[in-house]
N, C-alpha and C positions, 0 to 999 in steps of 0.2 A: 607327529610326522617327522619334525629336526631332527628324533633322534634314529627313526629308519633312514637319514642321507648317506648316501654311500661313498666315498673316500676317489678322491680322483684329479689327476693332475691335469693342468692347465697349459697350453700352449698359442702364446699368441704370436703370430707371422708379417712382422712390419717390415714390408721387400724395399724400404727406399734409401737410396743411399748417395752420399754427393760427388762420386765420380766409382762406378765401377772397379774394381782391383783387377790386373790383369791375370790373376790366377782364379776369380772367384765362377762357381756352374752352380754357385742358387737364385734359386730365381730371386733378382731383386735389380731394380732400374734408380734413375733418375730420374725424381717427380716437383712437380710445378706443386703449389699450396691447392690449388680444384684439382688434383689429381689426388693429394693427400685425403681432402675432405672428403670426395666420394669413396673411395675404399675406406674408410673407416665409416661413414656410414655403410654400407654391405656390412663391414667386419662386428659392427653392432648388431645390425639387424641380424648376422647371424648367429651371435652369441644369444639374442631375445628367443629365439627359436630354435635353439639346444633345448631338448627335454628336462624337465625337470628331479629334483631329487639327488641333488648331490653337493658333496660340502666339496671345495678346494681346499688340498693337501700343500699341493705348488703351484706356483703360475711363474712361466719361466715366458719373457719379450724374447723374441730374437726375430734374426732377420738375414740378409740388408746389414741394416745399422738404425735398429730403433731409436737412438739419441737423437735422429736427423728431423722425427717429429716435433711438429709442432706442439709446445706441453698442452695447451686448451685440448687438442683432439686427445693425446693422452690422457688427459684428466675424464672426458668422455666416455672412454674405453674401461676406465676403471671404475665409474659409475656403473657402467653398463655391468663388469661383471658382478659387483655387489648385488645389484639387483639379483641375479643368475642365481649366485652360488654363498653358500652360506662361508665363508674364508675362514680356517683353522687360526687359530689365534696365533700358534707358533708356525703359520705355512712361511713357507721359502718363497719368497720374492724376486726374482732376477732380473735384472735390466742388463741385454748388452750396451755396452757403447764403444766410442772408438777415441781418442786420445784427442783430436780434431773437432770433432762434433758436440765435444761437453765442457762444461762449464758448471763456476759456482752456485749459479741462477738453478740450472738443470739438477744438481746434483739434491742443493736443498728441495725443490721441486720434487724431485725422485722420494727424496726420502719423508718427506710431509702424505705424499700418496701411499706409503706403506712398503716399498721396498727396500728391502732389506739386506740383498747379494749384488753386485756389479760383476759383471765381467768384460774384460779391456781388452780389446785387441792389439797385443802390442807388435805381435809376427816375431820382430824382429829390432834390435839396438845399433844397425849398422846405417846411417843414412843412406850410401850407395846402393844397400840392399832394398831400405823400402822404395825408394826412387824406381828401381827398377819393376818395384811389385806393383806400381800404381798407387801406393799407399798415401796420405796426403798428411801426412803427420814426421817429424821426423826423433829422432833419441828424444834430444832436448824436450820437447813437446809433449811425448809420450811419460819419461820421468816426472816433471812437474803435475802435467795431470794425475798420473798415478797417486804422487802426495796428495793433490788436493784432495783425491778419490779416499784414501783411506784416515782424513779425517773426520770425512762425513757416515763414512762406512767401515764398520769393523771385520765385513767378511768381501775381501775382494777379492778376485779370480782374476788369473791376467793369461792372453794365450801366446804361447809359441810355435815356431814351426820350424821342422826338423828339415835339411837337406836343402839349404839355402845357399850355405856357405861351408868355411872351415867346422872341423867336427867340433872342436873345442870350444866357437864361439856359444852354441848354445846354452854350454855351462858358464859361461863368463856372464851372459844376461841373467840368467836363472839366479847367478849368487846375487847380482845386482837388484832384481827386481822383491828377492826376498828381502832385503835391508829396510824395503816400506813398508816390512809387516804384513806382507798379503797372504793369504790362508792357502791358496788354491793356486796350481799352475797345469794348465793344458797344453799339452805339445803335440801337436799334429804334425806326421810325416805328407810335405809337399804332394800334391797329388795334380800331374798336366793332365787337364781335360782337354777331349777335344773341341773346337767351336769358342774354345777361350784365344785371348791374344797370346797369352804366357807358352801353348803351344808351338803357336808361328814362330815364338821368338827360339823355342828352343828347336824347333823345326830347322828352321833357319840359323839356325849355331849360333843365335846372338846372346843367347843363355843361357848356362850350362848348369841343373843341378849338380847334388853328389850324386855319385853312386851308389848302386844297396848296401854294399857291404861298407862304405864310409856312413850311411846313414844308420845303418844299424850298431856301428860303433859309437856315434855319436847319442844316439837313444842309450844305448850302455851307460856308457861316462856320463849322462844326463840323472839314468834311473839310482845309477848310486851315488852320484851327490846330491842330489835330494832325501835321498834315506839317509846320509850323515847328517842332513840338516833336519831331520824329524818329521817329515814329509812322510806319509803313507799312500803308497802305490796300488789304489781300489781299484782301477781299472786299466787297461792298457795305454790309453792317453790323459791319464788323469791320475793327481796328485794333491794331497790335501793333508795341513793337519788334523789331528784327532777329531772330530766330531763336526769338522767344516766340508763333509764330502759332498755334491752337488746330489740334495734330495730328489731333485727333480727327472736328473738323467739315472739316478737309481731306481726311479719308478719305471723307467724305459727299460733297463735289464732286466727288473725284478720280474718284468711279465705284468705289472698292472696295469689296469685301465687309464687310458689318457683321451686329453681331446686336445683338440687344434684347430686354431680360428684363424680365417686368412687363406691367402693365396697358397697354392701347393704345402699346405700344411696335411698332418697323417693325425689320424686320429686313432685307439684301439681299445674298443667296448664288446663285452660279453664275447669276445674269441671272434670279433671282428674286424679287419681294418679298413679304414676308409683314407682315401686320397681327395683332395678338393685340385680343384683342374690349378695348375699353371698358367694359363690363357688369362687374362685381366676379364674380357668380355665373358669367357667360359664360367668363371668364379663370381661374378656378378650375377648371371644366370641360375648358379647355385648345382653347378654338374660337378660330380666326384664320380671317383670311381670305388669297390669295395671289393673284398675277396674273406670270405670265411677263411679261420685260420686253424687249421682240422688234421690229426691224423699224424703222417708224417711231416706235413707243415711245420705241425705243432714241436713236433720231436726236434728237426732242427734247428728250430727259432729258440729252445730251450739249452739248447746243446751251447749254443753260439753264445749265446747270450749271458750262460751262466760260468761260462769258459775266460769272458771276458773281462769280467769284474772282480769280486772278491764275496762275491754273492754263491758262486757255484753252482754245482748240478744237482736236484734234488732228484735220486735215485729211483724214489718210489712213486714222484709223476710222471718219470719215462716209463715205467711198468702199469700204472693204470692208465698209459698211452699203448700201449700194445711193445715196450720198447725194453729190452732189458740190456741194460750197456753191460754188466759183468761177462755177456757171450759175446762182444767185440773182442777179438784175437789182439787188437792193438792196446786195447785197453788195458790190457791185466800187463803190457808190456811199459806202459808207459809209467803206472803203478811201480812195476818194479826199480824202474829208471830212475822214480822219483820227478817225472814230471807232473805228474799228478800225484794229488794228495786225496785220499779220502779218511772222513772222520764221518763216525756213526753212517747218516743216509745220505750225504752232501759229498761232493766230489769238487776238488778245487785245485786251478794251476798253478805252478808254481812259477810265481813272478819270474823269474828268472828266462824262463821260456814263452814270457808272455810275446818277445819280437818276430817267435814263430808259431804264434796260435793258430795262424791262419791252417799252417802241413797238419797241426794236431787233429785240430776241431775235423777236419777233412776226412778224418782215419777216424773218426768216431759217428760220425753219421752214419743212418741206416740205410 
């Protein structure tokens, strides 16, 4: 039976966190220890009642700020999924955490349990700036932790985020934060939701990001000192030395099967997705929502997806989709332009155009 288990990545959704960030629209709150305890029981009982048959590839914590748990209930949770799922010897293990929330206790903890990757939310190196972001950690705090983080751990990720400030600060952090040896850096471009505080504030002119065209320079000057520094650019917000790439969010582009345990977490088995509600009550009740993923679906989930990484477009499963991209008019243009690259059956962008994937990808769908 082990060896018909089928390969599949692991997502677990710990929404709790110790003061909200003013820019943050995932779900995740501020929870008491019997608010902790009862969602991780649900979050158990639902991983008990995930079908069986499959080995874990990845198992990636995120949230929230899963550090904020309690280790007993994580300890729990990772019983819980041994039981489940048979674990790859060499699967990727991820814990996020935040700068604030972790400690030496946590870290050995972390790594005694089997994980193997961190990722740190650093934002930002400007005090003023985290101050303003709600963030509860400041430089000083954030640097230290980082060291302590990567003697316990040899693959650490740390994230940034673009269109905060000056264009140049975010290379200034980025040279910094490589100096502790970290494999991995995420830059995410600012994004106001609305129904966040960070909205009001910029509603209200109390603060002001960049603009596109200063944020998309600033991603420039970011994407090419990281390739002077040996950094490889796999995906549009993401940066890794050679063979440190996040396995897990490669399972997400590649098109394979995943699952996800937790509140508004996404699952996608056999060309199906499933949603688990957002509502605390809804998700205790165990309501999701699901949509087959079929047809043209299919076509632009692939388009997008293989556009974005460094994984690309596998040409001849757009064609036994009904889909033959060589009779896109834009395509054979873009080809020539050299925005696209194809080799043999695979079709790949070319980094350099990754800040406008969005206009490409657009001009390529059916």
């Amino acid at each position: 039976m082990k060896n018909n288990l089928k390969e599949i990545s692991v997502y677990i959704h710990l929404p709790f966190c110790e003061r909200k960030c003013l820019y943050c629209a995932f779900t995740s709150f501020v929870s008491s220890d019997d608010v902790q305890k009862e969602y991780v029981k649900h979050l158990i009982k639902e991983i008990e009642n995930f079908k069986d048959g499959y080995k874990a590839k990845t198992i990636y914590f995120g949230g929230g700020t899963p550090s904020v748990l309690r280790l007993d209930l994580l300890g729990k949770i990772f019983d819980a999924l041994k039981n489940k799922f048979e674990i790859e010897k060499d699967a990727e293990i991820t814990m996020e955490v935040n700068p604030n929330s972790v400690d030496e206790e946590k870290l050995g903890f972390y790594k005694r349990l089997g994980v193997n990757r961190l990722s740190m939310g650093i934002q930002s190196l400007n005090d003023k700036t985290l101050k303003k972001l709600g963030r509860l950690h400041t430089k000083k705090e954030a640097l230290y932790e980082l060291q302590l983080a990567t003697k316990f751990f040899d693959n650490v990720s740390c994230d940034l985020i673009l269109g905060l400030e000056k264009e140049k600060n975010v290379v200034k952090y980025a040279r910094k934060l490589i100096k502790f040896g970290i494999k991995h850096i995420s830059c995410y471009i600012l994004e106001v939701h609305e129904n966040t505080p960070l909205y009001s504030l910029v509603k209200n002119k109390k603060y002001q990001p960049l603009n596109d065209e200063a944020v998309a320079k600033s991603y420039e000057e970011l994407r090419k000192f990281l390739e002077k520094q040996g950094f490889n650019q796999y995906e549009i917000s993401n940066f890794s030395l050679l063979g440190f790439e996040s396995k897990h969010n490669l399972a997400y582009w590649s098109y394979d099967d995943y699952v996800g345990f937790g509140l508004s977490s996404h699952s996608f088995l056999d060309g199906v997705r499933y949603e688990n509600s957002s509502n605390l009550k809804d998700y205790y009740e165990g309501k999701r929502q699901s949509e087959a993923i079929i047809n043209d679906k299919e076509i632009e989930e692939r388009i997008l997806l293989g556009l974005r990484c460094k994984n690309g477009i596998d040409l001849e499963k757009l064609k036994n989709l009904g889909y033959i991209l060589e009779k896109n008019e834009f395509f054979m243009q873009f080809l020539e332009k050299n925005i696209l690259k194809k080799v043999n059956n695979k079709v790949f962008l070319n980094p350099n155009y990754y800040a406008v994937s969005d206009f490409i990808i657009e001009h390529l769908l059916p």
